[in-house]
C-alpha positions, 0 to 999 in steps of 0.5 A: 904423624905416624907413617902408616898416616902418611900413607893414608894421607897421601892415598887421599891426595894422589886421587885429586892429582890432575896435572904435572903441576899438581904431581909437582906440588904432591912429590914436594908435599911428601918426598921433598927435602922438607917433606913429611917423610923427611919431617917423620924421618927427623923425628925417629930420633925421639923414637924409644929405643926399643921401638927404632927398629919398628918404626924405621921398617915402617917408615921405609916401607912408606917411603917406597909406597909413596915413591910408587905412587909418585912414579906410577901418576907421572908415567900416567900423565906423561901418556895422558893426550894433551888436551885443551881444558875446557874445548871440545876438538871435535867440534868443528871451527868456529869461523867457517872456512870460507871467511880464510883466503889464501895469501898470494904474492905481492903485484911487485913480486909477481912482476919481478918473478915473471920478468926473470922467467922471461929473461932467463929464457932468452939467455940471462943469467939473473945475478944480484948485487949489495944495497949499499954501494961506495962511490966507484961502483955506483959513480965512477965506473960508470963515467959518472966524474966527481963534478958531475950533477948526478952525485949531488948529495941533494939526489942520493941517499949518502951514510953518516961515516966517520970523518975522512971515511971513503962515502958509502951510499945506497945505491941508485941505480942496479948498474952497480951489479953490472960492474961488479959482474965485468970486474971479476968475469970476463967476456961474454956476459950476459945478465939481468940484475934485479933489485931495490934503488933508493933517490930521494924523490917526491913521492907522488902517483909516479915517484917513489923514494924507494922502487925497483929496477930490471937492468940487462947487460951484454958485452960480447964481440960484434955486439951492435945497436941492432942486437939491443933493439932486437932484445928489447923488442923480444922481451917487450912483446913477450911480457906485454903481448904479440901486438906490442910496439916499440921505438927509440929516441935519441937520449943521453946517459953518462954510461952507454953512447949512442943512448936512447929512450925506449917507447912502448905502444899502448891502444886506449879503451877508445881505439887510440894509440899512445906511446908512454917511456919504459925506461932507458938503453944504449951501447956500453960506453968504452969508458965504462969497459975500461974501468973493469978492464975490458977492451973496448977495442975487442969488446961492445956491449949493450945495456938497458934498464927499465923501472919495475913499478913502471913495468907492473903499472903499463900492464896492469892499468894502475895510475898511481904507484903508491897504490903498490905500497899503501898494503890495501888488500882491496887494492892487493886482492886484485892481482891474486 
């Protein structure tokens, strides 16, 4: 093919270029390495003598017009807007927008939100610690001894370790973060750990294998069971409301003595009263400040904890807390 044909020839196919993938197709067509003007190039070879000289000047004459072309339809398309083949943009949506609605937080993360604003207002500061614990931070240093039943395997979600590797487990209750806080700050404390706990429980409407738990230490000079009731009793009427009522019962845990079980005061639909358990408190028991180095004979202190599902489920009248994991958005949408 002559190069004025070539010309010609690509003056027609640049006019059908509509895409960068065309454009592509186009520069292979002509400029590539087994393109027409390397095929014509190839051949000036054959070319008389006398007539190298013409021909060579045309061809490079060629060469640097379709070169042009390929240049001036690339910056084209490179400015063309990118617009979807085939879709009007002005046009409006298809689905109106009120079929759409805003996504909002979960129950148990409002919850969990509200909860720290609360606490941080009353002095805590809000800390975290690992999901994963070992056997000291989650047993040990909370008075809880070897033997004692609590550590059954039975009742804990333990790792596969390797054989005579120290056990690694995910932790049972959010206490681990109050230990980890005394070993490596000293008195005063004050602080609320919030998180994920894991016990192999069988789920039913108040049990779940996985829930949340809000645990408040304090350990200061002259701290009393007084101060513990007052804390409980302050947070108490500012999540559930001015008219809440609280009470302790005697109980017992490994890590606080004297222990107790706090109650909180419900009024029913039909004008009665009932007191349902929110969760478990007492003062730290000197064993525990012992095992973060912590005089018991300078320092007390008080703790509590208290199940968030728990917290969410008084306040908002649900019954079954597997309602809060089971991603219904009817149920969900309630809370919005």
């Amino acid at each position: 093919m002559k190069p004025e044909e070539i010309l010609a020839q690509a003056l027609t196919d640049l006019g059908s270029v509509k895409s960068l993938t065309d454009l592509e197709a186009f520069r292979i067509r002509y400029l590539g390495t087994k393109g027409l003007l390397k095929q014509a190039s190839d051949y000036l070879k054959q070319v008389p003598n006398e007539l190298k000289r013409t021909y060579g000047q045309s061809l490079n004459t060629v060469k640097n017009q379709v070169q042009e072309l390929f240049d001036q339809g690339k910056q084209k398309l490179d400015q063309a807007p990118a617009v979807a083949v085939g879709v009007d943009v002005t046009e409006p949506g298809r689905i109106a927008t009120s079929a759409y609605r805003p996504g909002v937080a979960h129950i148990i993360s409002q919850t969990i939100n509200e909860l720290s604003t609360i606490m941080e207002r009353m002095g805590f500061a809000i800390v975290t610690g690992p999901e994963v614990e070992d056997e000291f931070h989650n047993f040990e240093a909370l008075n809880i001894p070897p033997q004692h039943p609590a550590r059954d395997p039975l009742d804990n979600f333990y790792l596969d370790r390797p054989a005579g590797a120290a056990p690694f487990m995910l932790r049972s209750q959010t206490s681990t973060v109050q230990i980890r806080v005394m070993e490596t700050q000293p008195p005063p404390i004050r602080i609320i750990s919030l998180g994920r706990v894991y016990r192999p429980d069988t789920v039913d409407a108040t049990h779940m294998y996985m829930f949340h738990q809000m645990e408040g230490l304090v350990v200061d000079r002259h701290v009393t069971m007084k101060d513990l009731r007052s804390c409980i009793d302050q947070f108490v009427k500012a999540f559930f409301g001015p008219e809440a009522n609280t009470r302790f019962r005697p109980s017992f845990f490994p890590f606080t003595e004297p222990s107790a079980e706090c109650d909180i005061q419900f009024v029913l639909p039909d004008g009665s009263k009932k007191w349902i358990e929110l969760g478990g408190c007492g003062m730290v028991d000197p064993n525990v400040l012992k095992a973060v180095n912590i005089d018991p004979e300078v320092y007390s202190g008080f703790a509590f904890g208290f199940g968030v599902e728990r917290i969410a489920m008084r306040k908002y009248g649900i019954y079954d807390i597997r309602l809060l994991y089971e991603n219904d958005l009817r149920f969900l949408r309630q809370f919005a």
